[in-house]
C-alpha positions, -999 to +999 in steps of 0.1 A: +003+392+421-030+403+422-046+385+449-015+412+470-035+445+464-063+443+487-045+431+513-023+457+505-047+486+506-063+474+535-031+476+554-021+506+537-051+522+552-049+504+589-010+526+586-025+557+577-053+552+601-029+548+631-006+575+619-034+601+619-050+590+653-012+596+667-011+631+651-047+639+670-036+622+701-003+650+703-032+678+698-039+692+731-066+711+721-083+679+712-109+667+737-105+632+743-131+608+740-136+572+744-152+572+704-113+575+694-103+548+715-124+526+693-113+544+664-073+540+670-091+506+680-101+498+645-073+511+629-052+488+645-073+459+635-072+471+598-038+471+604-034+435+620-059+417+591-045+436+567-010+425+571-022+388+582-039+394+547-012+406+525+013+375+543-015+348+538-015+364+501+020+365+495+025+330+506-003+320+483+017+335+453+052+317+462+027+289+466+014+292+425+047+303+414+063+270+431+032+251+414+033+271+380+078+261+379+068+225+390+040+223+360+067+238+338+092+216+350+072+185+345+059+195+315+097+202+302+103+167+314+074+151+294+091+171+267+125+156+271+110+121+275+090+126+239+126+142+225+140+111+237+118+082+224+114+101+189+156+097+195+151+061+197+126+052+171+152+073+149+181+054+159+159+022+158+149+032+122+184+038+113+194+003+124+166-008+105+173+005+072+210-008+079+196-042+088+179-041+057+208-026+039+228-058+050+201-079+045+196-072+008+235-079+004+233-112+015+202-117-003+225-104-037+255-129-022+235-159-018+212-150-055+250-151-069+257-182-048+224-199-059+234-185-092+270-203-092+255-236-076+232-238-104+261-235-133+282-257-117+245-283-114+246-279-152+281-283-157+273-315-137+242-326-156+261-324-191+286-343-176+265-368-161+246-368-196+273-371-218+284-402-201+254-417-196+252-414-236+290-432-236+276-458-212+241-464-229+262-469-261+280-495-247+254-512-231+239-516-263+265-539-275+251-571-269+224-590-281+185-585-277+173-608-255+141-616-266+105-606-285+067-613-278+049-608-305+009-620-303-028-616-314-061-620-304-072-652-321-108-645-340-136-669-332-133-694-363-093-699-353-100-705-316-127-732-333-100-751-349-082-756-317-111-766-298-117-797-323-084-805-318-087-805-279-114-827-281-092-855-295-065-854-268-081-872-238-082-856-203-066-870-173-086-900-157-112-880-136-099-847-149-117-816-165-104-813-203-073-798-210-093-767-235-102-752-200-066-745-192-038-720-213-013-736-224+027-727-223+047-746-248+083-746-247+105-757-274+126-788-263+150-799-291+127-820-315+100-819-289+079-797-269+078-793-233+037-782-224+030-766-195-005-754-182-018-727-165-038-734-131-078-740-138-098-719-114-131-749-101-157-743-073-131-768-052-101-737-061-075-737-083-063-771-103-030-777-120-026-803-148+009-818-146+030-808-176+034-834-204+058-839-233+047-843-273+077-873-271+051-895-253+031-902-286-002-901-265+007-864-267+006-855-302-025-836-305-008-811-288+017-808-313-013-807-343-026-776-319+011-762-321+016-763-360-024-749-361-020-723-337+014-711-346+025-676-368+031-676-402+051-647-403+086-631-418+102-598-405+134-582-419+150-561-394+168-528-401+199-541-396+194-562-427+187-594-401+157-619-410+132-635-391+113-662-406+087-680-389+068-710-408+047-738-390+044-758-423+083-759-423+082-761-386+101-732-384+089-722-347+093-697-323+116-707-289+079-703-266+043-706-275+017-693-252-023-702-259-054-692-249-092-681-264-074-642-254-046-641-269-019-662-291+017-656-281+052-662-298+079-654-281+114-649-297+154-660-282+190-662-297+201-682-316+168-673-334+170-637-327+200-623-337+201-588-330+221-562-319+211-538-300+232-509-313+220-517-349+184-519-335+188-484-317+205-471-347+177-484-379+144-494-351+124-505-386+112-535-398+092-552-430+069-576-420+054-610-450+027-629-439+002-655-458-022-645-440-034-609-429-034-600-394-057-567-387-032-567-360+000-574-337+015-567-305+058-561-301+063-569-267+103-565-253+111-593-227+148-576-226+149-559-191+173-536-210+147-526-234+108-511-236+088-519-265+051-527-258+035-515-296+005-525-313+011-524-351-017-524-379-005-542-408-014-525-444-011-556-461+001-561-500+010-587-528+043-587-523+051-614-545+069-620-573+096-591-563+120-594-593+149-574-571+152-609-553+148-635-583+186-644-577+181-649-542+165-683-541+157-686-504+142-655-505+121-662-531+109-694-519+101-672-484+085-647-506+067-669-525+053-687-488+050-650-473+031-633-504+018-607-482+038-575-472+040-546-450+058-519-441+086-502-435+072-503-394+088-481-369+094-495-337+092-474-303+119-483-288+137-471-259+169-479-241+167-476-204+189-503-185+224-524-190+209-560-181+195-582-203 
């Protein structure tokens, strides 16, 4: 309201001006000159730009008060516009925290779920275990298939077969026999030899398998009765094993090579069973002669053994708790050497045989 006073005073004035030039004009003893015309002249004017004044003023005011209520209105606006998005991110929080809220229940349900699943998995597993046991215990009711056992042959053993390789002639145009491994399988009174494949700058050759019942053949019996174990084991079950060569007491297979010497063990020979086996897995082992080692090999799909044994080797003979066992004196008396008790690692993992 301050920009009304000047214009106010100025037409203030211009009024009072006009009314006092009126009041001299009535005066007849006033002269009249033309110096008051342009005086009433003037006050007039002060009038007219004093009013056009205080109306250009006044409007000016509505003018800033219109401006000063818009300002205030938008600004109140602004204001309800922050009241109402600081509404929302409440309301959003709020569903948040019940979001979360809901969240952490079914978190807790499906914990207790998981929780539940896994009891019942263990329920299961026992289950599942405690008949496998039932069906692994049968399984185990049936004979052992079969044995490998074998040794490297030292140098002076290998020699002796050698010699006796050079006596058996070779094939008419044929590399010697000596430079193939030999598979011997037993074949009533006879054996049945089969060779490994020869590996020669032309490729691989194969000797065709021959039988010790042609008598041209019998130096591969003498390699045989040479190469073959000496060797007695009593199983845990109270079962015997006796290999003898001299007696020719042989294993079912015989596998040869400078590598390795291989014996490999079937029923009727091996008579074992398997539940005795997993029950008592320990054997004694006589010998007349001291192997530094031997290998156990399974060749039952039903069972794993693959065990290297070291032999502590003593004079087992004469053992007076067998004098009234003949046989087993006469073994024991052939087999002087003993060792053991041996524990066999043995595990059961399949029903065939």
């Amino acid at each position: 309201m301050d920009v009304l006073v000047l214009p106010l005073i100025v037409t203030i004035c211009g009024i009072v001006s006009i009314l006092v030039e009126a009041r001299f004009d009535k005066d007849p003893n006033q002269p009249k000159k033309n110096w008051k015309w342009i005086t009433r002249g003037l006050s007039i004017a002060t009038f007219v730009i004093g009013g056009t004044m205080l109306v250009i003023a006044y409007q000016k005011g509505v003018q800033k008060d219109l401006e000063a209520r818009q300002e205030l209105e938008r600004q109140q606006e602004r204001h309800n516009k922050q009241l109402a998005a600081s509404q929302q991110i409440q309301d959003s929080q709020k569903e948040q925290i019940l979001q979360a809220k809901s969240l952490a229940q079914t978190q807790a349900d499906l914990n207790a779920a998981q929780k539940r699943a896994l009891e019942l998995s263990s329920t299961l597993l026992n289950a599942q275990g405690r008949g496998l046991q039932q069906l692994k215990l049968l399984s185990l009711d049936r004979t052992f298939s079969g044995i490998e056992i074998s040794y490297k042959p030292t140098a002076q053993e290998w020699k002796r077969i050698v010699q006796i390789y050079r006596t058996i002639p070779a094939p008419p145009g044929e590399v010697s026999y000596l430079e193939s491994p030999i598979i011997a399988t037993k074949a009533g009174a006879f054996w049945r030899i089969d060779f490994e494949p020869v590996s020669l700058k032309e490729g691989l050759k194969w000797f065709p398998p021959v039988s010790t019942e042609d008598k041209t053949n019998i130096g591969f019996e003498l390699i045989l009765r040479t190469a073959s174990i000496p060797l007695s084991i009593s199983w845990g079950n109270g079962a015997e094993t006796f290999l003898e060569p001299q007696r020719r007491d042989y294993p079912y297979e015989i596998r040869l090579s400078p590598e390795l010497f291989a014996f490999r063990l079937r029923p009727p020979q091996l008579e074992l069973n398997l539940a005795s086996l997993h029950t008592n897995p320990v054997i004694i082992l006589r010998s007349s002669q001291r192997f530094r080692e031997l290998t156990f090999h399974s060749l039952d799909q039903g069972v794993k053994l693959d065990q290297i044994l070291h032999p502590d080797w003593k004079d087992g003979y004469p053992n007076t708790t067998e004098k009234t066992n003949p046989k087993k004196m006469m073994e024991e008396r052939v087999h002087r050497y003993v060792s053991g008790s041996h524990h066999l690692n043995l595990s059961f993992n399949t029903l065939p045989r």
